[in-house]
ZASE-270888 format. One record per residue (C-alpha): residue in three letters; x, y, z. Coordinates in steps of 0.05 Angstrom, whole numbers, plus 5000, padded with zeros to 4 digits. Layout:
! residues N
AlaXYZ...
//
This chain:
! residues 895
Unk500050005000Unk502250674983Unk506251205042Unk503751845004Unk497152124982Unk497852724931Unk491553164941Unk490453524878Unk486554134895Unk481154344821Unk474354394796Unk470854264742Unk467654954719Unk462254674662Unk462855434619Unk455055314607Unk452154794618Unk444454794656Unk445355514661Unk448355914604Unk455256254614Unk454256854636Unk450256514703Unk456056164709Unk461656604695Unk458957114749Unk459956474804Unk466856294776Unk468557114779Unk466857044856Unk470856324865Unk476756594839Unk476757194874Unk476356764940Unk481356274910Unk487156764892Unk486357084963Unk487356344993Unk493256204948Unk496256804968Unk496056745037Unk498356015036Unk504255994994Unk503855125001Unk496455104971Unk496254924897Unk490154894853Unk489254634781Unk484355034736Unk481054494693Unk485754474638Unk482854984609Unk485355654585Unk477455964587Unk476555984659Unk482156434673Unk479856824607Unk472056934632Unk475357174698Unk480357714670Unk475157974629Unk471158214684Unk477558294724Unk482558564695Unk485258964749Unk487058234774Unk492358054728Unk498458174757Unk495757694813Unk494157214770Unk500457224736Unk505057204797Unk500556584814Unk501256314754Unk509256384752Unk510256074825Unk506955404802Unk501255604860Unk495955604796Unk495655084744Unk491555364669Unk492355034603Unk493354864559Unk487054684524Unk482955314511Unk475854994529Unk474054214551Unk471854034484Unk468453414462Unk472753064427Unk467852844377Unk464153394375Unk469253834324Unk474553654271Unk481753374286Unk483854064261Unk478954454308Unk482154004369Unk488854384344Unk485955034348Unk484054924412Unk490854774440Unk493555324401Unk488555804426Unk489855474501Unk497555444503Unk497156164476Unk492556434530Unk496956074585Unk502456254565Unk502156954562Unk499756924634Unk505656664652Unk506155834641Unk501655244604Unk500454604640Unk503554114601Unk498453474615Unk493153324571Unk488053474626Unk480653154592Unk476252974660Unk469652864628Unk469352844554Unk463952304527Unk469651864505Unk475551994464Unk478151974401Unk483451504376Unk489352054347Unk488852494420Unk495652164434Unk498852404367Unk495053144372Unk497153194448Unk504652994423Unk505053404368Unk504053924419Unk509753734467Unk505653444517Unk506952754540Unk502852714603Unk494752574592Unk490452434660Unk482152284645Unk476751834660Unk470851694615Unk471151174574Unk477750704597Unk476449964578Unk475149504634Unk482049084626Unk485549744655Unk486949504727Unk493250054734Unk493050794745Unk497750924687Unk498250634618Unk500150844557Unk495451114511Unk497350934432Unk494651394373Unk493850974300Unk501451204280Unk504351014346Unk505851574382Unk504151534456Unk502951904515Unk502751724590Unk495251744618Unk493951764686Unk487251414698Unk482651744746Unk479251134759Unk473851424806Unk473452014770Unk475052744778Unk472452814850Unk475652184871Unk479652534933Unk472852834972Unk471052315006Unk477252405053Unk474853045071Unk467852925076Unk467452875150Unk470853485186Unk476053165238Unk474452495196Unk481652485162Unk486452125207Unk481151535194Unk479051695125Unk486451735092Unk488851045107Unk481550735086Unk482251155017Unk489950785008Unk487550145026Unk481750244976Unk486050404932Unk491549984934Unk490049514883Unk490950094835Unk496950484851Unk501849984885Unk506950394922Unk506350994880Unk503251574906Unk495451624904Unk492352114863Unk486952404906Unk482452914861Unk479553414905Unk473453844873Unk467853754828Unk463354084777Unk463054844803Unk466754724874Unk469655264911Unk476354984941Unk476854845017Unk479655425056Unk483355005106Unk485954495063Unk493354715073Unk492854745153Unk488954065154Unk494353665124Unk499454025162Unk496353785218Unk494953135208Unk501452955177Unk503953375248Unk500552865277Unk503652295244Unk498552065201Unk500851585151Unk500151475093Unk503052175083Unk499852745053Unk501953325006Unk498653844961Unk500353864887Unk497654204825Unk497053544770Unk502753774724Unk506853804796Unk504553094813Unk505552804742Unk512153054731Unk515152554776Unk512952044723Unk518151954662Unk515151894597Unk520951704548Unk520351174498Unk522250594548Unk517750894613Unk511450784556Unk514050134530Unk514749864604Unk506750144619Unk499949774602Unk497649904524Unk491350204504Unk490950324433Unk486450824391Unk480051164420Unk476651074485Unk469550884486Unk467750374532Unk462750394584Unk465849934643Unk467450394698Unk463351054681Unk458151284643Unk459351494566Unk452251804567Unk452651654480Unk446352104470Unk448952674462Unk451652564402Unk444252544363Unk441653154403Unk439453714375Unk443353524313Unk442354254278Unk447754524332Unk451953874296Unk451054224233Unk451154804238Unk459054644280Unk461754304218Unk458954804167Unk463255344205Unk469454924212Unk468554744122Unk467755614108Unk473855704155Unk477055184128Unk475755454049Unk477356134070Unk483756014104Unk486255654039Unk483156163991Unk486856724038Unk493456344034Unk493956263957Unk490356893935Unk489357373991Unk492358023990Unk488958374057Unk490058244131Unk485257834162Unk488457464219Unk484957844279Unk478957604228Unk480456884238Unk483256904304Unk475857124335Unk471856634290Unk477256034309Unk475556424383Unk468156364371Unk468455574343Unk473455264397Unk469055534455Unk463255334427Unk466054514430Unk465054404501Unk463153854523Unk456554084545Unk455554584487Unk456054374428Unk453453704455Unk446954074462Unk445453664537Unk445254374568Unk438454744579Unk435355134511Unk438655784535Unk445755514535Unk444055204458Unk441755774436Unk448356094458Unk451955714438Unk449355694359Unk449856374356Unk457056324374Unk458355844316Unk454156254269Unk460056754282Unk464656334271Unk462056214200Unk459756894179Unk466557144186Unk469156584148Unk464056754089Unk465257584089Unk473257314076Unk471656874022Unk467657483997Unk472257934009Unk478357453964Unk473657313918Unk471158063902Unk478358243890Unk479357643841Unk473457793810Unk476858393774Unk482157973728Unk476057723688Unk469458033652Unk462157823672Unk462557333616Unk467356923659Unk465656583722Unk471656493771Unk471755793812Unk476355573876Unk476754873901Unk478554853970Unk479654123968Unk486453793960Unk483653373906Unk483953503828Unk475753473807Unk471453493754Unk465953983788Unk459654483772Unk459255113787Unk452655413802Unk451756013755Unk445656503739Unk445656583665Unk442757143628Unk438857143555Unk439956423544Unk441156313479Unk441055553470Unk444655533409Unk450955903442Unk451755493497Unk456755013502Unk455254283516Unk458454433591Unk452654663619Unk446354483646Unk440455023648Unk436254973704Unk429855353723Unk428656093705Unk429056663755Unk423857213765Unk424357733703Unk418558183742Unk421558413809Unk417459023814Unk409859143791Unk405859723824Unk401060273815Unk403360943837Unk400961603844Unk405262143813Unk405062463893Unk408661793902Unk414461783845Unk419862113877Unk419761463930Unk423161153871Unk429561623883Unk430961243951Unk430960613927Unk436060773866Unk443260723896Unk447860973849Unk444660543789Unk443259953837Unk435559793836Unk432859143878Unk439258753877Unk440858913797Unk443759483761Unk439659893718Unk441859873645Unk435860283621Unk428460563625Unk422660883591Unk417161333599Unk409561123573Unk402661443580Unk402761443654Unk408160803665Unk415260773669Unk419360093659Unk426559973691Unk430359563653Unk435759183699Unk441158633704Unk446358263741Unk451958713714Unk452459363678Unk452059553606Unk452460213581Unk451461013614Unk446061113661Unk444761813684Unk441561903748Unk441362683750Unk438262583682Unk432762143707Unk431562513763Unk430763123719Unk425062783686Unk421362483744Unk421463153777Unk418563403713Unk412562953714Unk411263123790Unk410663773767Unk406063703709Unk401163453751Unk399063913809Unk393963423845Unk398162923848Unk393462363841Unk394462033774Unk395661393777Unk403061123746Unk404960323724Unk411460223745Unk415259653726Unk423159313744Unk424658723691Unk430158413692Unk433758043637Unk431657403624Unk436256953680Unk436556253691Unk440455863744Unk445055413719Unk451354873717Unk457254933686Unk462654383683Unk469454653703Unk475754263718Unk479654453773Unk486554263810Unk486254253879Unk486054833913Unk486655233848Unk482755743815Unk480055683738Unk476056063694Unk469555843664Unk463656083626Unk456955913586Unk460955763522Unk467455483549Unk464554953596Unk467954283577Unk463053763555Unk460253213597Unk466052563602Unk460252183636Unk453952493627Unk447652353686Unk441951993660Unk435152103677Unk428251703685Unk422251853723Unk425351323776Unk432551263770Unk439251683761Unk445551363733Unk451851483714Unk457151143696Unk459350973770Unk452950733791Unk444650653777Unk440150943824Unk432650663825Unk426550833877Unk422650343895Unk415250443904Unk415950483980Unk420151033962Unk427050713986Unk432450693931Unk435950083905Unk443250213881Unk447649743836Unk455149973822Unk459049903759Unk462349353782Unk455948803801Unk455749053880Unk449049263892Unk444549453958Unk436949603961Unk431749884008Unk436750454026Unk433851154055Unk428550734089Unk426551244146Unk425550804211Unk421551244273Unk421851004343Unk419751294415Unk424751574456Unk423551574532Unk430751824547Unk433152534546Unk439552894519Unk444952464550Unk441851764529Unk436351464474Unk430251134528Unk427050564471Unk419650514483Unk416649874459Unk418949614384Unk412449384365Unk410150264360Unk416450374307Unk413650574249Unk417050384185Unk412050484129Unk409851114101Unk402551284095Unk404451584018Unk410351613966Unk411152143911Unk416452113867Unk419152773823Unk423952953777Unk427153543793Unk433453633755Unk434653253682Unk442353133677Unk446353193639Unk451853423689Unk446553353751Unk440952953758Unk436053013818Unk429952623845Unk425252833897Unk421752313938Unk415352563991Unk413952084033Unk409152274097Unk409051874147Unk403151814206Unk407651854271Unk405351784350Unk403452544370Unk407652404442Unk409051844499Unk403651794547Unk404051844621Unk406651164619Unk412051174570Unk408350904515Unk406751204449Unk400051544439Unk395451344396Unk393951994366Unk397652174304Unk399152624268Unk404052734193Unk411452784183Unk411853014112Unk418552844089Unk423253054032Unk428452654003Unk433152863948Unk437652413913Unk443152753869Unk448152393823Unk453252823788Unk457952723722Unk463652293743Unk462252253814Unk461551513846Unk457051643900Unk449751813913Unk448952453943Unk442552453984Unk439553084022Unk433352904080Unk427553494096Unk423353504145Unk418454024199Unk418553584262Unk411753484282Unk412552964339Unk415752914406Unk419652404448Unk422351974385Unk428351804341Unk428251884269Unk434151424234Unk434951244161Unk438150534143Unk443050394084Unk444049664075Unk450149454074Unk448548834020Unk451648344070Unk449548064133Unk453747754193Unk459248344193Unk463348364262Unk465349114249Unk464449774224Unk468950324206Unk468751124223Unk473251684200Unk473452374242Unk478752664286Unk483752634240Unk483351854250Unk479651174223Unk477050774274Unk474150044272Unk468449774317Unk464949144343Unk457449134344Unk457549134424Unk459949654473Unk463649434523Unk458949504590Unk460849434659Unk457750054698Unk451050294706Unk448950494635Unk447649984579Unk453250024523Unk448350204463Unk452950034409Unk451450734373Unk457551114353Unk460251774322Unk462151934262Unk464652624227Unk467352424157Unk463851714139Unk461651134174Unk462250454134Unk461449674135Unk463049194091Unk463449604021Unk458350094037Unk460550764063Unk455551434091Unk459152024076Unk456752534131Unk457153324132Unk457253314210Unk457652984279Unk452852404264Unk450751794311Unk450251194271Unk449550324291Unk450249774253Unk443949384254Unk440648724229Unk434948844191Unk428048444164Unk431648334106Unk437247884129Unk442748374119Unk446048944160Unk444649714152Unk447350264178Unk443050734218Unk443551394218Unk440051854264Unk436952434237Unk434452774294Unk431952604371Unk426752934399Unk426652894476Unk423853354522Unk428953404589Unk436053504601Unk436652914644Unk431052434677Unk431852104745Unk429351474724Unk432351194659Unk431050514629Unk438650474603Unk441750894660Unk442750744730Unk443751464753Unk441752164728Unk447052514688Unk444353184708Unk438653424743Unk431353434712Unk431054044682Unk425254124624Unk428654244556Unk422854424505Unk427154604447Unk429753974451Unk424153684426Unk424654084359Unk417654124355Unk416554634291Unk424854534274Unk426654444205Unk431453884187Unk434953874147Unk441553284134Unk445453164080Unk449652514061Unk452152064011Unk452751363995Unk457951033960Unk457550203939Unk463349743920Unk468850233950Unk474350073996Unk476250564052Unk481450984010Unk477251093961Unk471651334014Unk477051804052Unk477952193980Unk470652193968Unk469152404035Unk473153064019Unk469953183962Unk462653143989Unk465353684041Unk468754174000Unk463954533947Unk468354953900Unk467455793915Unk464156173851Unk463956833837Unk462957163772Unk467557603746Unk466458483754Unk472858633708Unk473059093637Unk476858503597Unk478657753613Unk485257763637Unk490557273662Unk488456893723Unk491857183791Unk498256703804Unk497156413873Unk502656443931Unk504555753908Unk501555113869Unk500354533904Unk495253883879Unk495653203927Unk495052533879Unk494352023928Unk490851883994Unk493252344036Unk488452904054Unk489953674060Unk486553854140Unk489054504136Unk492455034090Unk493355734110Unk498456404139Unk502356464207Unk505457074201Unk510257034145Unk509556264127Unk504955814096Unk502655214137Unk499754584108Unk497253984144Unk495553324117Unk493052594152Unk492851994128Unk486651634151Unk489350974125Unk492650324159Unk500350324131Unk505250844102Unk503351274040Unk507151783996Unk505052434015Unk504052543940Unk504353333946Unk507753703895Unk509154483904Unk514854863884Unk520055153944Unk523754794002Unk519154574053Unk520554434130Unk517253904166Unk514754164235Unk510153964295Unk504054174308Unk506954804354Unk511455004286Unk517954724312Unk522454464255Unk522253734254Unk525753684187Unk528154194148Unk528054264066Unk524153624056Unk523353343992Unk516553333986Unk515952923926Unk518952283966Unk515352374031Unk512051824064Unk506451904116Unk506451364160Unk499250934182Unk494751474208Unk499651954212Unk499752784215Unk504353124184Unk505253894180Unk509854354132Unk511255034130Unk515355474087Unk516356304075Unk511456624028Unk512057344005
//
């Protein structure tokens, strides 16, 4: 049994959580003002601020007068902050949002004096299988957690393995965060309660110290701490105690190469459910907030690349505060949605920030480049690594059939009347304030004329010709005039030209820029055909059924059918865990199918299927499904493109029901499969079809995934966080479900028919429940493929190309970009953009075994860490190698 107990002085301050953050800041503002006092009068006390850089943040903002305190804390190792920013979920954001965070964390800490240097992650819902590599690239080699270790952990340390081997010590706290309070439960209690906590604890720890954790979520620290263990250990109490920040405790730990190799293994993510609860729910919770996350972290991720090659303005402190705005917004009990609505609502707005400024800087690049070319020239930027064959959507005006080129697709017309009105001539000179400059409704006006009491504006997308305000204002005055009373009555029209929206084919490298327009768009390679039923390319045929699920056979003979069937259940749970409600009430068949075309091909073809299903209005008083109804009108879309090899696929819907779970199956055309596969976090990870169980929740074998989730040959591309299980179905074969949405109507319930004990207290959540919340979800499907060829796909189905049509006098040359770079293999491009004076890149691959990087750019590139350290200087790109799930980062000067 252990001599010493280290008591590790914290909390665990939730930034918003069942109150939003301002509630809560104002009660960490007063904490901290009692804690620094404390620390400063007891130079031995130590306390350890959550790991995260926020808390100390919130607290300087309203105190600012405090930071020299703070600091001098900070500095004398009293205060432990850092070195993430915010407590994120880990699978609640990107791989390349987890590096933001620590960037944004170690930055914060550090200029307050020191960073923590242990990946500190108390109560994430699991984690993610490359945290080891992320944590490492950072420097940091010590990890300490406790959600989701696998029950053959029976030590306090082991060594935690990312995919491409690197490792990092993790201290296990195996009783949680709070594991230390019961020692000082009992005032006067310790001399009795220390020894029982080592003997308790023996097992684990051996004759290392014990960790004891002391604090929980939102704890003030214990005045007295410092003069109770001086007097017991006065006393002679044994085992010993001392008083430690974690970094302090941890450091006595070696973590070189042989101190891992000698340690228990634990390889990849974390998600097992043997000795805590992983509370999986969260993850199909109000699944707009999902959306809405990874649509921010695609714009900042186009605009950061679009900057880099072609920007010519300053807009760090731009993406500093929206990478600010996203980062806090991934906490585990934000972006999660389990908090209370107020805290959601918070929290979207926050991310909504994050991705307007992201879309006023592609804006912003995109008006400058807009200048090198005429209107008849549409400028397109793919932010993807990949070469593509792609469309840009386009509005055409006076389509002349005969003078477009086979390269483009019409689609429907747009309004030619935007204004239609009877005025009186008292009224006319109301038409002056809505001219600005020669802008009129959104067009510019290239012309009008007078009539018998009327006056037509002619107007377009771009300007042609003179157009004399003064002159027009002349005659409108002139009219006024002529008509003292001011009561006859004036037709006043706006027509625009003729305008259609359309697709143009356009080849592009990746992340390049190219020129397009109505009669340069290359021809169709493999042109989208179109029935009332079915879509096909070369790639693949896609046919609805009359239940209006989709059957869809690949080139190559592998075919699945009865995908996009839309499975309903109840949901007696809340937003930490799905409650099931009898199987027998799952409703499977819709009451009505419609099937229309929307789109004819040739370079897109589209399908809409409306099916409306009857659905339980609500669970009764005793948890089971009422037996009024009423109609979920659904809408799905299913998209093929020219040369693509997957099935795009886009779900609608206005929730009209509460307390259920919406999923949608895609077979996987095999039956009997032990695993399934899921790429996020910068990693690929493979599952069983069980959780591991153990503690008081039931391991529902639902799982994340942020890029694609696959079994067998059958991959779901995603566009966000999405919860998905591999299931048997009626039809003898396995399916992936995905869950669209889950509609429950508290933050936590006391009594749970999958959980042992409330993960929060039982606070009503209405909005939650999404009653009146449009859906909206968009994936893709892809049949026959293995996983490299999903990875590649995957980044295509997330990175649209940027258009913009050009504003210039004459088509120019194309502006050169700060450098030329295209991937060919299967590595992807994470990340391309400035710091300071250098151009970063970042690629993973996702894949088991080494690849060739298979970048080629011109200039000497150095091979760095994820702080920017120089790893390897002037690499030779073209004969890189990127090991098995590995990250690898360059940098090199850019003028």
């Amino acid at each position: 049994m252990s001599s010493e107990i280290v008591v590790v002085p914290h909390t665990h301050w939730d930034r918003e959580w069942y109150e939003p953050h301002d509630v809560f800041r104002l009660r960490l503002v007063h904490m901290l003002d009692r804690l620094i006092g404390i620390l400063e009068a007891e130079p031995s006390y130590r306390f350890t601020l959550d790991g995260q850089a926020a808390a100390i943040e919130d607290y300087l903002e309203m105190r600012p007068d405090m930071r020299d305190r703070v600091v001098a804390l900070v500095e004398s190792g009293q205060l432990s902050i850092g070195p993430f920013l915010i407590l994120l979920d880990e699978f609640g954001c990107d791989g390349e949002t987890i590096v933001r965070n620590l960037e944004l964390g170690r930055g914060a800490s550090a200029r307050l004096g020191r960073t923590m240097p242990v990946g500190y992650l108390p109560d994430m819902f699991g984690h993610a299988a490359q945290m080891p590599q992320i944590l490492a690239g950072f420097g940091i080699r010590h990890s300490a957690l406790w959600r989701g270790v696998p029950g053959d952990v029976q030590e306090h340390a082991f060594s935690w393995v990312a995919p491409n081997g690197d490792a990092v010590r993790c201290e296990y706290l195996f009783d949680g965060y709070g594991n230390g309070l019961d020692m000082f439960a009992l005032p006067g209690q310790l001399p009795a309660l220390a020894p029982d906590y080592a003997a308790r604890t023996a097992s684990w720890y051996g004759d290392d110290p014990v960790l004891a954790m002391l604090g929980t979520d939102h704890s003030a620290p214990p005045e007295d701490l410092a003069e109770v263990i001086r007097d017991y250990d006065a006393a002679g109490g044994e085992p010993r105690l001392s008083i430690a920040t974690l970094d302090e405790h941890l450091a006595r730990y070696a973590t070189d190469a042989d101190a891992l190799a000698a340690l228990p293994q634990v390889r990849g993510e974390m998600r097992s459910h043997a000795r805590g609860n992983l509370l999986p729910g969260v993850f199909s919770i109000r699944t707009n907030l999902k959306r809405e996350m990874a649509r921010s972290e695609q714009a900042l991720a186009a605009a950061e690349r679009l900057d880099l090659l072609y920007g010519t303005r300053d807009h760090r402190s731009f993406f500093d505060t929206a990478w600010y705005r996203l980062v806090e917004s991934t906490a585990h009990d934000s972006v999660t949605g389990c908090g209370v609505d107020s805290t959601a609502e918070q929290v979207g707005t926050r991310i909504h920030t994050a991705g307007h400024i992201a879309r006023g800087v592609i804006d912003s690049v995109l008006r400058d480049l807009a200048v090198s070319v005429s209107p008849a020239q549409h400028l397109v930027f793919n932010p993807s690594g990949f070469a593509r064959r792609a469309q840009a959507e386009v509005t055409l005006h006076g389509v002349e059939p005969a003078a477009l080129a086979p390269g483009v697709q019409v689609l429907d017309p747009l309004p030619t009347v935007l204004g239609d009105e009877q005025l009186r001539t008292a009224d006319l000179p109301k038409l002056l304030r809505r001219i600005h400059g020669r802008e009129l409704f959104g067009q510019q006006i290239n012309g009008y004329a007078w009539g018998e009491r009327s006056l037509r504006f002619e107007v377009a997308e771009s300007p042609r010709g003179v157009w004399d305000l003064a002159a027009f204002t002349v005659e409108l005055e002139e009219r006024v005039a002529a008509d003292a009373a001011g009561e006859d009555l004036w037709h006043v029209e706006t027509i625009a030209d003729p305008r259609h929206r359309a697709l143009l084919a356009v080849d592009l490298g990746g992340v390049a820029l190219a020129a397009v327009s109505e009669t340069s768009a290359p021809a169709p390679l493999d042109p989208v055909r179109v029935t009332a039923t079915s879509l096909s390319n070369a790639a693949l045929t896609a046919t609805v059924n009359p239940d209006g699920t989709v059957r869809i056979d690949g080139a190559d003979g592998t075919a699945i059918d009865g995908a996009l069937a839309l499975v309903d259940e109840g949901d007696c749970g809340d937003s930490y865990n799905y409650g099931p409600v009898d199987p027998a009430s799952a409703v499977t068949a819709p009451a009505s199918v419609e099937v229309t075309v929307v789109e004819e091909g040739p370079l897109r073809g589209r399908l809409r299927i409306r099916r409306v299903y009857d659905l339980p209005e609500r669970l009764d008083a005793d948890r089971r499904r009422s037996a009024a109804t009423v109609p979920l009108v659904t809408e799905t879309t299913v998209e093929l493109r020219e040369g693509e090899g997957f099935l795009r696929v886009g779900i609608d819907y206005v929730n009209t029901a509460s307390d259920h779970r919406l999923r949608v199956l895609v077979p996987t055309g095999a039956a009997g499969l032990e695993s399934s596969r899921s790429a996020g976090q910068y990693g690929l990870t493979v599952r069983g079809r069980e959780a591991e169980g153990g503690w008081g929740e039931f391991p529902l074998p639902t799982y994340p995934a942020y890029r694609f989730a696959a079994a067998g040959s059958t991959a779901v591309l995603v566009q966000k966080l999405s919860e998905y299980e591999l299931v048997s179905t009626a039809g003898e074969q396995d399916a992936l479900a995905v869950t669209l949405s889950r509609s429950v109507g508290m933050m936590s319930v006391n009594l749970h028919p999958l959980r042992d004990e409330p993960a929060g207290s039982e606070i009503p959540v209405p909005g939650a429940q999404y009653l009146g919340v449009p859906v909206h979800t968009e994936l893709a499907i892809l049949v026959g493929a293995d996983d490299a060829t999903a990875v590649r796909a995957s980044d295509l189905f997330r990175h649209e190309p940027l258009v913009v049509r050009g504003t210039g006098e004459t088509d120019g040359p194309l502006p050169e970009p700060a450098f030329r770079a295209e991937l060919s293999g299967d590595v992807v491009l994470e990340s391309a953009r400035r710091v300071d004076d250098e151009a970063e890149l970042r690629f993973v691959n996702y894949l088991d075994g080494e690849r060739d990087l298979a970048f080629a750019a011109e200039g000497a590139w150095a091979r760095t860490d994820l702080r920017g350290e120089v790893q390897e200087d002037a690499l030779d790109t073209r004969g890189a190698r990127v090991a098995g799930g590995g990250v690898v980062s360059l940098r090199r000067a850019i003028r």
